[in-house]
C-alpha positions as CSV (number, residue, x, y, z in Angstrom):
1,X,47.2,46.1,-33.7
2,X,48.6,47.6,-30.4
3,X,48.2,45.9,-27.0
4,X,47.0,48.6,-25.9
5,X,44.1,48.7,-28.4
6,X,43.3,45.4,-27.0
7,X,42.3,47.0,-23.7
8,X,40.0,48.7,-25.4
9,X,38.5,46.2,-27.4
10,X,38.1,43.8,-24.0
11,X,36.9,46.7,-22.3
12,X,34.3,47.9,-24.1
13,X,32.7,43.9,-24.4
14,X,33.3,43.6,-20.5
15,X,30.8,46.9,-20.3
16,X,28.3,45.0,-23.1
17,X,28.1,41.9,-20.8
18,X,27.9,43.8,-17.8
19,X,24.9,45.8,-19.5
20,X,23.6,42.4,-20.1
21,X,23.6,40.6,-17.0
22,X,21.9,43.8,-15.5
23,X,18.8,43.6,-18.1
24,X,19.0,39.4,-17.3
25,X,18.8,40.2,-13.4
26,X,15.7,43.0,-13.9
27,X,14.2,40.6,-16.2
28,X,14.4,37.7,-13.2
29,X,13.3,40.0,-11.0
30,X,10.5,40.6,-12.3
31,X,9.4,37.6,-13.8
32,X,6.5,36.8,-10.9
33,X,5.2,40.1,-10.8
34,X,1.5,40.3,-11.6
35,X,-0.5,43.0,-12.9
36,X,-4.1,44.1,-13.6
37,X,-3.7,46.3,-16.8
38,X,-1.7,44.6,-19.9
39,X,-0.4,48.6,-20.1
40,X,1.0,47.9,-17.0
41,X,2.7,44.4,-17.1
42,X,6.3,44.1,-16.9
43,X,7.8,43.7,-20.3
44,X,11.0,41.2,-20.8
45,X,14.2,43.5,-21.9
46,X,16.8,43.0,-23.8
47,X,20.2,45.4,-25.1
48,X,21.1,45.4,-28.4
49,X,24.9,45.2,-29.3
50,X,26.5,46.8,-32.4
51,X,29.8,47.0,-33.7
52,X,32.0,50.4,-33.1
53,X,32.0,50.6,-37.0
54,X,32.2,54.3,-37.1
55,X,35.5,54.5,-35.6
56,X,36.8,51.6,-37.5
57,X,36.1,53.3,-41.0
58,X,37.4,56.8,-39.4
59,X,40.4,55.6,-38.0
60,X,41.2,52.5,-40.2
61,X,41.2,50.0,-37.5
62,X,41.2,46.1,-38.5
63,X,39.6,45.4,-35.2
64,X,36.8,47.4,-33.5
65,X,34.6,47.1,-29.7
66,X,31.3,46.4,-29.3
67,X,28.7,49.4,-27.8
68,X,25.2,49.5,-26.6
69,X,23.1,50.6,-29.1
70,X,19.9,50.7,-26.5
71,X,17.3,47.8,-24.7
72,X,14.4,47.4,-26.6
73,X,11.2,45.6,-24.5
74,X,10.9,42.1,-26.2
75,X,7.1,41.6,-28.4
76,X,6.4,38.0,-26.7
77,X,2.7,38.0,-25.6
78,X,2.0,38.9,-22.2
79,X,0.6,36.1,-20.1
80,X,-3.0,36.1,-19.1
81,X,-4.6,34.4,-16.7
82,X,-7.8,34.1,-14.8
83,X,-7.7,34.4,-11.2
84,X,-10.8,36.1,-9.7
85,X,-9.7,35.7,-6.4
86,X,-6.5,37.1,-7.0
87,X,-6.3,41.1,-5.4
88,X,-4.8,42.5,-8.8
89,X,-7.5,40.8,-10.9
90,X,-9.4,43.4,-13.5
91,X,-13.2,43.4,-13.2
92,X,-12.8,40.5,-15.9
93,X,-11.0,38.2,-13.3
94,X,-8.1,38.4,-15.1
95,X,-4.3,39.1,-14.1
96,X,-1.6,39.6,-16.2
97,X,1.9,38.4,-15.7
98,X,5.6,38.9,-17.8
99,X,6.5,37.6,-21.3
100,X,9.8,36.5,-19.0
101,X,11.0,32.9,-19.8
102,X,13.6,32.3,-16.6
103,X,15.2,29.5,-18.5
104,X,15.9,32.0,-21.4
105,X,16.9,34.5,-18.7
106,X,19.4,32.0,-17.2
107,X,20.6,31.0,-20.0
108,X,22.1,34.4,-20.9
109,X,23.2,34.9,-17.4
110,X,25.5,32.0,-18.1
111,X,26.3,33.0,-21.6
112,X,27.3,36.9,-20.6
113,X,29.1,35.9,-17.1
114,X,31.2,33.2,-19.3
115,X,32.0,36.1,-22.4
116,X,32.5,38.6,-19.3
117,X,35.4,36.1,-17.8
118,X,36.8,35.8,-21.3
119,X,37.5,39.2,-21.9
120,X,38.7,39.5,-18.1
121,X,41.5,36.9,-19.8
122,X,42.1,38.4,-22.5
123,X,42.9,41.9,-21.1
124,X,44.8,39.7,-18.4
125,X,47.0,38.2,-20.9
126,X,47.6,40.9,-22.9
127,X,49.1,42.7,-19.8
128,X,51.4,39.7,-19.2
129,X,52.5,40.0,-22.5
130,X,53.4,44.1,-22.2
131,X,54.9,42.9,-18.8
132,X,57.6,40.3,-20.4
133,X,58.0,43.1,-23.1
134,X,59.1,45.8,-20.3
135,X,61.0,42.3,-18.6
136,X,62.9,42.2,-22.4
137,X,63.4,45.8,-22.5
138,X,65.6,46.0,-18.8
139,X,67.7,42.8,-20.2
């Protein structure tokens, strides 16, 4: 495999994670909004992640990135509460708030900043590497 395909490769998971952490920050955003209407509620997100395969079986590649295939709204029950006091209530006396779990959402903050840093070193270390090879080149 080229260096250079290692770019690539880093690049394309740096975009993944960064697609990530954006869906982890809306979800924390939103997770004390309230609503009257369950149609209405905010719904938790998440991206799904797939495997470039299609260019790794065209092109014969051992190694292949990662791409965005979309970011589906998770199924986890709404929460509903009763609050008749509450401004947003429905005429039931009912709000509704987001299927967001924060400590779920911080965990994959943690878990995509740390796989975003990783690929930040791997793409750093495979330029070192074509560096000393230009270095070995000049001797």
């Amino acid at each position: 495999m080229s260096l250079f395909r290692v770019f690539d490769i880093s690049g394309s998971a740096m975009s993944a994670q960064s697609v990530r952490l954006n869906t982890t920050a809306s979800n924390l955003a939103n997770a004390d909004s309230v609503s009257s209407s369950i149609n209405e509620t905010y719904r938790a997100r998440k991206p799904v992640f797939a495997a470039n395969l299609d260019q790794a079986l065209s092109n014969r590649q051992e190694s292949v990135g990662v791409k965005v295939m979309g970011i589906v709204e998770t199924d986890k029950p709404l929460l509903k509460e009763f609050h008749p006091d509450h401004p947003m209530a429905d005429q039931d006396g009912f709000i509704y708030k987001p299927n967001v779990n924060v400590v779920e959402e911080m965990t994959d903050m943690l878990s995509a900043s740390r796989n975003y840093q990783t690929n930040v070193q791997v793409a750093d270390a495979a330029k070192q590497m074509l560096q000393q090879t230009l270095r070995l080149g000049k001797g």
